[in-house]
C-alpha positions in Angstrom: -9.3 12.4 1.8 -6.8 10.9 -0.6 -7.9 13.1 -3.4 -7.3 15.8 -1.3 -3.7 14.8 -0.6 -3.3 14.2 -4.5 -4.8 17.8 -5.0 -1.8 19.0 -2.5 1.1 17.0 -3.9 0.4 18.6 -7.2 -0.6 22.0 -5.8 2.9 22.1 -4.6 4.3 20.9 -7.7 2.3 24.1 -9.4 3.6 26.5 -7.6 7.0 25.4 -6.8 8.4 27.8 -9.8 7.2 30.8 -7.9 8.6 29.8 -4.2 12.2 29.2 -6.3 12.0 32.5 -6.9 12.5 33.3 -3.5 14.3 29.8 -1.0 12.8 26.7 -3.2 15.3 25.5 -5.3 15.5 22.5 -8.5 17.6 20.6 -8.1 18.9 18.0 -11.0 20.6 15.5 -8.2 19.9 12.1 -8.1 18.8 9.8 -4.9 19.0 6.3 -3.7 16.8 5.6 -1.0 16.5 2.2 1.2 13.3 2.8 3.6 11.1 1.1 6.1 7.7 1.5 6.8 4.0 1.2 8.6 0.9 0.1 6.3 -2.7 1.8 7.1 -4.7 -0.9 4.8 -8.0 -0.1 3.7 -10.3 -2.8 1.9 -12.8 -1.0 -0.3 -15.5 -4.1 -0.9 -18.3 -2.9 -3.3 -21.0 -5.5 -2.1 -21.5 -7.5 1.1 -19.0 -4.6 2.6 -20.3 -5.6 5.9 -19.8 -9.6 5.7 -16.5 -9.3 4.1 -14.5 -7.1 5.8 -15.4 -9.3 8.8 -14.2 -12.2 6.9 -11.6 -10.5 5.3 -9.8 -7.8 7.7 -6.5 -6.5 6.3 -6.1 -3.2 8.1 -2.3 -2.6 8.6 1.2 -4.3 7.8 4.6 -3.2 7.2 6.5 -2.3 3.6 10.6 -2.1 3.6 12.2 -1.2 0.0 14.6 0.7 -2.1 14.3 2.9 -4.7 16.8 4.3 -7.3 16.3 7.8 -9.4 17.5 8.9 -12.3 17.2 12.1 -14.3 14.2 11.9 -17.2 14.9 15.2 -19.1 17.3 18.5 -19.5 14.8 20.9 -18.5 14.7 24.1 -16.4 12.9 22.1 -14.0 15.0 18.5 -13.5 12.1 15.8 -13.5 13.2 13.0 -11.8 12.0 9.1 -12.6 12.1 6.9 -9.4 11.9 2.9 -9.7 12.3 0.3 -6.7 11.1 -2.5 -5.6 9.5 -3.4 -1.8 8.0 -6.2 0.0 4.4 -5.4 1.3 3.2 -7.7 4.2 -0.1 -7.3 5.3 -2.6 -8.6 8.3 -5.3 -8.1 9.9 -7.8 -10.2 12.1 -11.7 -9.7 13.8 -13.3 -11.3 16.6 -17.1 -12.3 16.3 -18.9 -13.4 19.3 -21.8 -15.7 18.2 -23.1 -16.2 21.6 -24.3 -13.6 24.2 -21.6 -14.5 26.5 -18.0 -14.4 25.1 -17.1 -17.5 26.7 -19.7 -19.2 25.1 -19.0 -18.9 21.0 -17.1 -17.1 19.0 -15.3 -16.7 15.5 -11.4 -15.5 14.8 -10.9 -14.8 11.5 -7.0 -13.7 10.4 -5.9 -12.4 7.2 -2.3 -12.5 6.1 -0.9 -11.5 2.4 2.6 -11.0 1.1 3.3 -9.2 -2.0 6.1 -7.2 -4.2 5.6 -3.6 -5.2 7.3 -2.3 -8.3 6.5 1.5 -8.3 7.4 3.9 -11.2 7.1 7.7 -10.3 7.6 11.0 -11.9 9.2 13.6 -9.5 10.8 16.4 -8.1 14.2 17.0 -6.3 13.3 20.3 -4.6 15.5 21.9 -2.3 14.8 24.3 0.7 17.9 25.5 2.5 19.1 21.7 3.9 16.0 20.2 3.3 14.9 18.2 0.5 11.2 18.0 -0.9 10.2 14.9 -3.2 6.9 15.1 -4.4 6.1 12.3 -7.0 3.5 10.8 -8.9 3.2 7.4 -10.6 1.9 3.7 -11.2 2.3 0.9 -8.8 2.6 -2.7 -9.9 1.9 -4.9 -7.5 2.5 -9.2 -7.6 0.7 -11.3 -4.7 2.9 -13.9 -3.5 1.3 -15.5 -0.4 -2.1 -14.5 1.0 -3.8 -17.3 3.7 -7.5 -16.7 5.8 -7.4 -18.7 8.7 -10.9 -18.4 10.7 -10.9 -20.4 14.5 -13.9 -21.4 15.6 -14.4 -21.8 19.7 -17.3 -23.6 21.3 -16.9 -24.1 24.9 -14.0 -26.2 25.4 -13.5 -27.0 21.6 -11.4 -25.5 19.2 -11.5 -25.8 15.7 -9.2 -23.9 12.4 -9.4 -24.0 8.9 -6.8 -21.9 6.4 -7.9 -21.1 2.8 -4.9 -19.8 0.2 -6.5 -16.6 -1.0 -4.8 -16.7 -4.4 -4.8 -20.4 -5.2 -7.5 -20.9 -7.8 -7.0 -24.9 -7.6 -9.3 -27.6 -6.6 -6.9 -28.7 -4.0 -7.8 -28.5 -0.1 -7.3 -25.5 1.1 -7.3 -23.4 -2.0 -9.4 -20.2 -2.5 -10.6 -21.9 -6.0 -13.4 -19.7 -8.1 -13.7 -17.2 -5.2 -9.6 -16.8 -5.4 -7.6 -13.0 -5.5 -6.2 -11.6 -8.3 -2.3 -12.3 -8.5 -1.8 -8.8 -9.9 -2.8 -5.3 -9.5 -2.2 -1.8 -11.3 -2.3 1.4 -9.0 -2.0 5.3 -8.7 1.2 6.2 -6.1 1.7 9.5 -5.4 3.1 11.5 -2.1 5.5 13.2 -1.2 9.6 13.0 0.9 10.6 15.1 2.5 14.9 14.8 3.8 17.4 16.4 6.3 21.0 15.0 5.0 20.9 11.4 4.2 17.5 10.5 6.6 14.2 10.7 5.0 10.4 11.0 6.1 8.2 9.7 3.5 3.9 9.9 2.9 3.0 8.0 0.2 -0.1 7.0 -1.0 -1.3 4.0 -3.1 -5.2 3.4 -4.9 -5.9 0.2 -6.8 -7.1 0.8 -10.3 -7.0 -3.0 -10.5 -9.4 -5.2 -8.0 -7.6 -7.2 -5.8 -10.8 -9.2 -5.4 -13.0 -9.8 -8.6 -15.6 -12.8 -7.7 -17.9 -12.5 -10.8 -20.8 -10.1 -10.1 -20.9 -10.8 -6.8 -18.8 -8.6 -4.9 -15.5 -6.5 -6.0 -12.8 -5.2 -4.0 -10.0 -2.8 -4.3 -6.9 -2.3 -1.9 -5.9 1.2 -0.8 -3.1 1.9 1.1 -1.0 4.2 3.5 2.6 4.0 4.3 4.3 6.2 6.4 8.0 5.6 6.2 11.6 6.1 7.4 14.5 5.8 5.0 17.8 6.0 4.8 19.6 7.5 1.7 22.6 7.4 -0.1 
């Protein structure tokens, strides 16, 4: 699916030259854009898929950023390089019931992560009429700051929690220690804005070329992600 959305971000960067002819405009303007947005988060584990994403379930969160533009070359066609910075929190959390009745026994486990998103895009400012069209494509760089499991454990009346720091590779309690994340990913971004005066609608699309979990040659996994947001620009 997300090739296919790459394969229509740059089909519309193909053929924009012909549709100037007639409405779709270049545009060499510049753009500064402060958004806010929802996560779809999709954990990609190579092995134990099954166990992990149980253990592990980061499935949505939130992004809120800005992002600057300037202009790359003189050409006939403007290209555009956009650079910003966001804060990515993510979450997610499974139930397991152990026992055949759900009062009996079961398992919580919670996933939270907190990390800062440097993108770098190449892109278009394309104009239609009053609308703006920003299709871009580019590397993400992305530094994990925080990231905690906590799994709660009910028996009957008893409840017990434990919390393990995903990216603390320490022997300390509590830390993640040879099975911790990677602090720092690489990824492909691409998607496209589209704009009516200074309010913006944004798809964009991000796939880890970098594993966000690497444990030996046991299991591998990559984060891809989904953000649909609302910004605001000026």
């Amino acid at each position: 699916m997300k090739r296919f959305y790459l394969f229509l971000v740059l089909a519309m960067v193909a053929v924009a030259p012909r549709l100037s002819a007639q409405s779709l405009e270049f545009s060499g303007e510049t753009y500064h854009r402060t958004y806010a947005g929802y996560n779809i988060v999709n954990l990609n584990w190579d092995k134990s898929g099954d166990l992990n994403s149980i253990l592990f379930p980061l499935t949505k969160g939130f992004t809120v950023g800005h992002l600057e533009s300037a202009k790359l070359f003189d050409l006939s066609f403007p290209l555009l390089v956009e650079y910003g910075v966001s804060l990515q929190y993510n979450t997610g959390n499974e139930i397991e019931f152990l026992i055949g009745t759900r009062s009996e026994a079961s398992s919580e486990y919670r996933v939270n992560t907190l990390a800062m998103n440097v993108p770098v895009h190449a892109a278009l400012n394309l104009k239609l009429n009053k609308v703006s069209i920003n299709p871009y494509l580019g590397v993400n760089f992305r530094i994990n700051l925080l990231g905690n499991q906590t799994t709660t454990n009910k028996l009957g009346n008893t409840t017990t929690t434990t919390k393990m720091r995903l990216f603390d590779d320490s022997d300390e309690k509590g830390a993640a220690g040879d099975a911790a994340w990677e602090r720092f990913q690489t990824g492909l971004s691409y998607g496209v804005s589209v704009g009516l005066g200074r309010y913006t609608v944004n798809l964009g699309f991000i796939s880890d070329l970098m594993p966000l979990v690497d444990y030996d040659d046991d299991y591998t996994a990559r984060l891809n992600m989904t953000t649909i947001s609302l910004g605001y620009a000026f």
